[in-house]
ZALUM-717680 format. One record per residue: residue number from 1; residue in one letter; x, y, z of N, C-alpha, C, CB in turn. Coordinates in steps of 0.1 Angstrom, whole numbers, plus 2048, in hexadecimal, padded with zeros to 3 digits. Glycine has a CB too. Layout:
# ZALUM-717680
   k r n.xx n.yy n.zz ca.xx ca.yy ca.zz c.xx c.yy c.zz cb.xx cb.yy cb.zz
 NUM a    X    Y    Z     X     Y     Z    X    Y    Z     X     Y     Z
...
END
This chain:
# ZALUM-717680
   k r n.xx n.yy n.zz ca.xx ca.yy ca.zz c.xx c.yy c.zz cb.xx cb.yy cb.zz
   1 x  809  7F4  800   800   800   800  809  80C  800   7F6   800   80C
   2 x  804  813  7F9   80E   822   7F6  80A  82A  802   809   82D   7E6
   3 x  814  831  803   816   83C   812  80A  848  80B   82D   846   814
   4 x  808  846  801   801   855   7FD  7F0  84C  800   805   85D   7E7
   5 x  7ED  843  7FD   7DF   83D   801  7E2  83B  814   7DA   82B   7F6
   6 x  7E9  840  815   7EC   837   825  7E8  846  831   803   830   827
   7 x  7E8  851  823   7E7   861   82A  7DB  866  827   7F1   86D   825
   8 x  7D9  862  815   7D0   865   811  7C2  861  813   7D3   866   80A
   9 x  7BF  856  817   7B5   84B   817  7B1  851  824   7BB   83A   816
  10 x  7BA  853  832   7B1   858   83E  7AE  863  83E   7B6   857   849
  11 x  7B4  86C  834   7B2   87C   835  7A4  87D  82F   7BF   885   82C
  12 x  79F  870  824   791   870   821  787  86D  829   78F   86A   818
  13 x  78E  866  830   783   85A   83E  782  869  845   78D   845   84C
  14 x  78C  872  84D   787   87D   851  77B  88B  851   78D   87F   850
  15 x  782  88B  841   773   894   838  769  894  83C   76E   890   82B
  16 x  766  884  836   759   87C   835  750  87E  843   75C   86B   833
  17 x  75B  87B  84C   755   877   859  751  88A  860   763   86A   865
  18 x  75A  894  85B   753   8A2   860  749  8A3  858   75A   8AF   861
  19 x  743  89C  849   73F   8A1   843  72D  899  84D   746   89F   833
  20 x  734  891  84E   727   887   858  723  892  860   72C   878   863
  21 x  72C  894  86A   726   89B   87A  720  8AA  876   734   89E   889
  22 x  729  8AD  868   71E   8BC   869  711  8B5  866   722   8CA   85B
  23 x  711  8AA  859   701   8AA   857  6F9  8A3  861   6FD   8A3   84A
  24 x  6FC  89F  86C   6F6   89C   873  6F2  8A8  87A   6FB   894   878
  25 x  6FB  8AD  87C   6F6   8BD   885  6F0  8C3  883   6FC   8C7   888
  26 x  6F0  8C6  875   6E3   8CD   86E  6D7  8C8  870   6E4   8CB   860
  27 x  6D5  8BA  86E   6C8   8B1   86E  6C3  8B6  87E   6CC   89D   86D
  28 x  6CB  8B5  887   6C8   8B5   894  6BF  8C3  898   6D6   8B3   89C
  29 x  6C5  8CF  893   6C0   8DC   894  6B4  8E2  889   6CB   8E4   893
  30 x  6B2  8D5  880   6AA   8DB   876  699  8D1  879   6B4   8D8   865
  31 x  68E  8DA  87A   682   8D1   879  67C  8CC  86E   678   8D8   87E
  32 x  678  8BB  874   677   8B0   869  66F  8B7  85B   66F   8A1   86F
  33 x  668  8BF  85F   65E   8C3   854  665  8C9  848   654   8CE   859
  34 x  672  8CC  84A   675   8DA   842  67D  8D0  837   680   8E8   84D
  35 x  67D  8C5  835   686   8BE   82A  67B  8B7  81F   690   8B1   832
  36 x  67D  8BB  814   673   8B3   806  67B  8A3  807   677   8BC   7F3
  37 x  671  89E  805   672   890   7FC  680  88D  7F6   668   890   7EE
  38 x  684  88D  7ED   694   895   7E7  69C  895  7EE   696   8A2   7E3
  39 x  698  8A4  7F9   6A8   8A2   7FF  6A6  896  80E   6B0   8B6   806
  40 x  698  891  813   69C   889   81B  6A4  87C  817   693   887   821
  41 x  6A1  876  80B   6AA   86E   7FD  6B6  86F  800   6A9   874   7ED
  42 x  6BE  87D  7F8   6C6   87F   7FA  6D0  880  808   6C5   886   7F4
  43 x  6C7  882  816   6CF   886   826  6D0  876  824   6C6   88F   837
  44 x  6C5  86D  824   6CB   85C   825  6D5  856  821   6C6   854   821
  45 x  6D7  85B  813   6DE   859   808  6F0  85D  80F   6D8   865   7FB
  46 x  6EC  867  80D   6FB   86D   813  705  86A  823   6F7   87D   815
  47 x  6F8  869  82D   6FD   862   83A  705  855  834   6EF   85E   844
  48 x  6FD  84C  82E   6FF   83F   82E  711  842  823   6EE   835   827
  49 x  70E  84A  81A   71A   849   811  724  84A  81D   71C   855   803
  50 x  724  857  822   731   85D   829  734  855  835   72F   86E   82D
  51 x  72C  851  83D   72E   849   84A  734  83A  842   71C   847   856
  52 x  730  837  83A   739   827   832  744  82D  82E   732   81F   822
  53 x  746  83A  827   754   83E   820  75B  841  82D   754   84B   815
  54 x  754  842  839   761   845   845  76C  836  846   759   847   859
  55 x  761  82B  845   767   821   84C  770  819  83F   75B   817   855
  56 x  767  81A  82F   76E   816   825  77E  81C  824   766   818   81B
  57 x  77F  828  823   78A   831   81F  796  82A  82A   784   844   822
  58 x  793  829  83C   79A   824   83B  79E  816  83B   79D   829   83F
  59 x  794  80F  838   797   800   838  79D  801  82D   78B   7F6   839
  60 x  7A1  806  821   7AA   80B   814  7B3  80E  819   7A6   815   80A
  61 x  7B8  810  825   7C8   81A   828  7CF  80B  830   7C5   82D   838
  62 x  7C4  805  83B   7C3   800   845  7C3  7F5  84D   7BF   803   847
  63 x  7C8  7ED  84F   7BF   7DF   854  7BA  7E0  85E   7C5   7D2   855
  64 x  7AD  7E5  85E   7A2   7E8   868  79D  7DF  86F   798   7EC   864
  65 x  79C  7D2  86B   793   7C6   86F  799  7C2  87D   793   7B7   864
  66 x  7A6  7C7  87E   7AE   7C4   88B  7A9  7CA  899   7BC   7CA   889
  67 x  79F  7D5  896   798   7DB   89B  789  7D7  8A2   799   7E2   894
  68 x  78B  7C9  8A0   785   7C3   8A6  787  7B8  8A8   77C   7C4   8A3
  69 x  786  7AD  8B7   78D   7A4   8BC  78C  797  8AD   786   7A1   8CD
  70 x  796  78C  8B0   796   780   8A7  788  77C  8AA   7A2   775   8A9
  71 x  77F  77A  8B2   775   773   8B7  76C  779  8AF   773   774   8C5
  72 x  766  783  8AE   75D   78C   8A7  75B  786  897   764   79C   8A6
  73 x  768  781  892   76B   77B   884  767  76B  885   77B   77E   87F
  74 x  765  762  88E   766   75B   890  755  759  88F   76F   75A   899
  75 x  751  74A  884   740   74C   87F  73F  73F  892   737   743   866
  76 x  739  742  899   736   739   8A2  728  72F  8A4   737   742   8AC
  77 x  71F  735  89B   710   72E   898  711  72F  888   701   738   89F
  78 x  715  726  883   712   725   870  704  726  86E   716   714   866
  79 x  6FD  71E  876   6EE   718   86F  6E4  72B  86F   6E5   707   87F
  80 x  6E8  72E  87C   6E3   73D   881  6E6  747  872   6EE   744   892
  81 x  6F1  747  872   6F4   750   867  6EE  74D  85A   700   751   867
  82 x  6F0  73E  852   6E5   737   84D  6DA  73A  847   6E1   733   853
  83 x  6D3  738  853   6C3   73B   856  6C3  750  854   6BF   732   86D
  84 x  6CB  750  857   6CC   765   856  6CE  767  844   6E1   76F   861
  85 x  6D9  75F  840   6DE   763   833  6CC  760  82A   6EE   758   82D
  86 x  6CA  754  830   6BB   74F   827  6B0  75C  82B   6B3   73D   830
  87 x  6AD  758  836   6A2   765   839  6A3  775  835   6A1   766   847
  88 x  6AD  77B  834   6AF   787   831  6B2  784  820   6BA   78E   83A
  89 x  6B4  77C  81C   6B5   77A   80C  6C2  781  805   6A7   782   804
  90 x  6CD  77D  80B   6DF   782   80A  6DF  77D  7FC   6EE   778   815
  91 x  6DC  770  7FA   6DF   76D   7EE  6DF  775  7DE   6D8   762   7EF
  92 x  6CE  77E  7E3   6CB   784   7D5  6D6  790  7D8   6B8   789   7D1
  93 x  6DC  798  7E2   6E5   7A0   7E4  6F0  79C  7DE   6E8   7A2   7F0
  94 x  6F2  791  7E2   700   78D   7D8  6FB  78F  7CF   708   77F   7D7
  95 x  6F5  785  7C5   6F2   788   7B8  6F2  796  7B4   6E4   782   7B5
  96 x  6EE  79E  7B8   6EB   7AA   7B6  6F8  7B0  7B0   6E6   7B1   7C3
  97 x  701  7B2  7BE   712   7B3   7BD  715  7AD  7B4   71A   7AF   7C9
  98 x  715  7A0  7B4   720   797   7A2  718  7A0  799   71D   77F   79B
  99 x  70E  7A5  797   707   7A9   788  70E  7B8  787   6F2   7AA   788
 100 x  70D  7BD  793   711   7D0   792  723  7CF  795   706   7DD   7A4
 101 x  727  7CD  79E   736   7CB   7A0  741  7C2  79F   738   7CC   7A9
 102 x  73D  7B5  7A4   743   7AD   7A8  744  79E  79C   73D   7AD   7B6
 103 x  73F  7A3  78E   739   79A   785  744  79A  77C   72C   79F   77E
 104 x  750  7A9  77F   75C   7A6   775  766  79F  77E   762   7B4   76F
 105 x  76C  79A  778   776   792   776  77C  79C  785   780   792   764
 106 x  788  7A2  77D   790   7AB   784  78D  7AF  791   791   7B6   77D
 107 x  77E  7B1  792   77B   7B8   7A3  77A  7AA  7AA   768   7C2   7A5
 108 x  776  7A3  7A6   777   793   7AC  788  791  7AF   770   785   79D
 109 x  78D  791  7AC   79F   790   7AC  7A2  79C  7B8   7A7   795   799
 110 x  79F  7A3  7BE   79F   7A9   7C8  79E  7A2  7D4   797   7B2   7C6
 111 x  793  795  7D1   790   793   7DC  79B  783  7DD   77E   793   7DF
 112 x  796  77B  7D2   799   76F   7D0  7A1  76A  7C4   78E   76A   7D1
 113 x  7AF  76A  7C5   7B6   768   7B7  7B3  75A  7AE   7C5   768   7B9
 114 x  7AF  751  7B8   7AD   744   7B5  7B7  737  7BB   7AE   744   7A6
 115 x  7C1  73E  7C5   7CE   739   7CA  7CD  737  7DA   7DA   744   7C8
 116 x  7D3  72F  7DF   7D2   72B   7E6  7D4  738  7F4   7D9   720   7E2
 117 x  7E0  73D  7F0   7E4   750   7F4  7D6  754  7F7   7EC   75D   7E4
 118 x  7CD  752  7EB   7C5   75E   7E7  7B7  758  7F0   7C3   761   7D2
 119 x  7B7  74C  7F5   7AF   74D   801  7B2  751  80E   7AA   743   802
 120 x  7C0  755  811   7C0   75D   81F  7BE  768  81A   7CC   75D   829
 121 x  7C1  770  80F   7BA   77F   80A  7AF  77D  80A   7BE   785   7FD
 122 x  7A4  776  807   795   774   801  792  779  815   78E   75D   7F6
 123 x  796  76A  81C   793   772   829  797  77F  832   796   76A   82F
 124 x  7A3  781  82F   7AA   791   834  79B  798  82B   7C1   797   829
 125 x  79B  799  81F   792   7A3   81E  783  7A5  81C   797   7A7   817
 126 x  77E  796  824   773   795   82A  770  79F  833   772   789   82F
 127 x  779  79B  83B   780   7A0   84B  77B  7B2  849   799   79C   84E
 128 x  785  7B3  83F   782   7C2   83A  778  7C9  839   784   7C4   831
 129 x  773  7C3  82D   761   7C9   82B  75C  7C3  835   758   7C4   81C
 130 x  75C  7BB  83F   754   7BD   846  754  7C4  850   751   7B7   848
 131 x  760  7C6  856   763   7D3   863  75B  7DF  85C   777   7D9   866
 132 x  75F  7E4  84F   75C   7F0   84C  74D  7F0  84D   763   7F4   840
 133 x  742  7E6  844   735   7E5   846  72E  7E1  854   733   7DD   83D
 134 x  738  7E0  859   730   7DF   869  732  7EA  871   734   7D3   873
 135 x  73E  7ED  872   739   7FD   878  736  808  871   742   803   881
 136 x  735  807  863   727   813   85D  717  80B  85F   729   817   848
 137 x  719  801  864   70B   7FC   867  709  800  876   709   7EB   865
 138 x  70F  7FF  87D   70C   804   88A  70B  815  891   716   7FD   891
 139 x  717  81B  888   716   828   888  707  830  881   724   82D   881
 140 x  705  82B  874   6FA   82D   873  6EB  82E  878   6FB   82A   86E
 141 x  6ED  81E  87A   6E4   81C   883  6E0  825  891   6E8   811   886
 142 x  6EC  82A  899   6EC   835   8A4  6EB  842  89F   6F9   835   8AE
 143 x  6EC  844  890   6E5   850   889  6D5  84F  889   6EA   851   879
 144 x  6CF  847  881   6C1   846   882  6BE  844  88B   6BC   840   87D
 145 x  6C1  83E  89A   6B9   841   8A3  6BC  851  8AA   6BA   835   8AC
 146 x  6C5  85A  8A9   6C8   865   8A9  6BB  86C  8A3   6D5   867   8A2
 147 x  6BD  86D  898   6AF   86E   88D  6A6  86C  892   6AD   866   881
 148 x  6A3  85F  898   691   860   898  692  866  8AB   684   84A   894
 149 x  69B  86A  8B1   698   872   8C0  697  87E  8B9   6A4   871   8CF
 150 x  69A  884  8AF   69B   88F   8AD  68A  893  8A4   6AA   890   8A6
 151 x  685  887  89D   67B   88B   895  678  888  888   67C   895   895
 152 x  686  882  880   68B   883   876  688  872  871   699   889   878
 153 x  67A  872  86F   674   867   872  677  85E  861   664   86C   878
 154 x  672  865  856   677   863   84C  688  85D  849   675   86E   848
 155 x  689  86B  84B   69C   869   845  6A1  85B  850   6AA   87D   84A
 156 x  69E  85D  85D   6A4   84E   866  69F  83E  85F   69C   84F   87B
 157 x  695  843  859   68D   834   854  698  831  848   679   837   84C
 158 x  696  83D  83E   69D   83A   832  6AE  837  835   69A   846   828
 159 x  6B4  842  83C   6C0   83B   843  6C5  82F  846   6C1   83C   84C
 160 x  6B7  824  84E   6B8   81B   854  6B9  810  848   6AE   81C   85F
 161 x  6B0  814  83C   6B0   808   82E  6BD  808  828   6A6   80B   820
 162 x  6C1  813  826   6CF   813   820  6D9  80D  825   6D3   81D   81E
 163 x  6DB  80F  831   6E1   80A   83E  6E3  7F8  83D   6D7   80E   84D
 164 x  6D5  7F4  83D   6D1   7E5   83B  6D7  7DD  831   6C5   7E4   837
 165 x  6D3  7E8  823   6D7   7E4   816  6E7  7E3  819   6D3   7EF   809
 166 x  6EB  7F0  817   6FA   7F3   814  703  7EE  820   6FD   805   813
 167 x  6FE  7E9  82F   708   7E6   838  708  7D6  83C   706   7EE   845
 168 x  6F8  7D8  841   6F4   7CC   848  6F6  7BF  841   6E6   7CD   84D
 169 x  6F1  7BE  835   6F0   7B7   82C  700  7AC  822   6E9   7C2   827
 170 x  70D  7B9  823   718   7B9   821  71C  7B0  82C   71C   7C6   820
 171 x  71B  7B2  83B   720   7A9   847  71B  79D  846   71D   7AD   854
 172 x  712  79B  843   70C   78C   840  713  786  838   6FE   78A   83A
 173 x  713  78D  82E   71C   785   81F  726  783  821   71E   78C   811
 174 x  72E  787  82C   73D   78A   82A  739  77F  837   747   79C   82B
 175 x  736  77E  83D   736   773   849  734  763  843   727   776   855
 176 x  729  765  839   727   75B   837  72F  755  827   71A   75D   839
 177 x  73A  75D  826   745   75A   81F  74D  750  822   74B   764   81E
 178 x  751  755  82B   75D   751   836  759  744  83E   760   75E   842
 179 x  74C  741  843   744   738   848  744  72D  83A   736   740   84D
 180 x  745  72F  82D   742   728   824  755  71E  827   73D   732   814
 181 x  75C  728  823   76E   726   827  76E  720  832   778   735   82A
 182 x  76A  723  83B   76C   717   845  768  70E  846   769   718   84F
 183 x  760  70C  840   75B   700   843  761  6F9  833   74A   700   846
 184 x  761  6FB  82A   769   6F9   822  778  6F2  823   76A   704   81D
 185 x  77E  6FA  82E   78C   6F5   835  78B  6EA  839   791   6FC   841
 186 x  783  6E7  840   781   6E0   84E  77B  6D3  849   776   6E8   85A
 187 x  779  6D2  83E   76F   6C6   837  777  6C8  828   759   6C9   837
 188 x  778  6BB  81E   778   6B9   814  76E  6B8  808   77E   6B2   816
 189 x  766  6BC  811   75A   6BE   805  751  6CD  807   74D   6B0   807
 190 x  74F  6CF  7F9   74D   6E2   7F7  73D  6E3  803   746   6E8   7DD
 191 x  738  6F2  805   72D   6F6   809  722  6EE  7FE   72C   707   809
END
């Protein structure tokens, strides 16, 4: 990793993150009525971008996942998670991702070269996207409920979908990645 992403990458995660607390501050002093359709769209929109770009930017500089104990990474109930990936419907998410991002070649090779190497990277950067999508899922989350003490009954709702989509949704996948790998390891025959 270059010294210039290693400066530059947090100097963005900073931005992002004043760019958060002003708009939060704003929200806080401003009454729910006074926002159109549009821009409540857009305040969801934007929370959710900039509070993910805090934790992406530096999980791009960073190895963040260290930032939370080995245990946290560790899937302890398969079947639980399972039963979550089924019921919340991860699968059509994935799908979604191979069709819009993850469908070329090249972005796939980021994660998984096809090498044996390239499954302790596939997990290192499980590890990754998922630190970063779990605490913009939680920080968010302590936004919209911020939001709805404040009034902001709309924008905390729409907050909270995006959140779902863009965070919650990501930790599953990435859990239940790794949960596939393990067990994979551990047994000679595939998921």
């Amino acid at each position: 990793m270059s010294l210039l992403k290693k400066i530059l990458f947090p100097l963005c995660s900073a931005f992002l993150l004043y760019r958060s607390v002003e708009l939060i501050r704003i929200l806080v002093h401003v009454q729910p009525e006074y926002h159109t359709l549009t821009e409540i769209l857009l305040i969801a929109f934007l929370l959710n971008l900039f509070i993910t770009g805090v934790f992406a930017f530096m999980g791009f500089a960073y190895s963040t996942y260290y930032l939370l104990p080995k245990a946290y990474y560790k899937i302890h109930k398969p079947n639980v998670l399972k039963k979550y990936y089924k019921l919340f419907g991860v699968k059509y998410f994935k799908i979604f991702l191979l069709i819009v991002f993850w469908g070329k070649k090249n972005n796939r090779k980021k994660y998984f070269d096809g090498t044996k190497k390239g499954i302790d990277n596939f997990i290192f950067q499980t590890k990754q996207s998922e630190f970063g999508h779990f605490g913009s899922f939680i920080f968010l989350s302590a936004v919209s409920l911020l939001l709805l003490i404040n009034n902001h009954f709309l924008i905390a709702l729409i907050t909270m979908l995006i959140n779902v989509i863009g965070n919650f949704y990501p930790v599953i996948l990435q859990r239940f990645h790794r949960m596939r790998i393990e067990q994979i390891s551990t047994s000679k025959t595939p998921f």
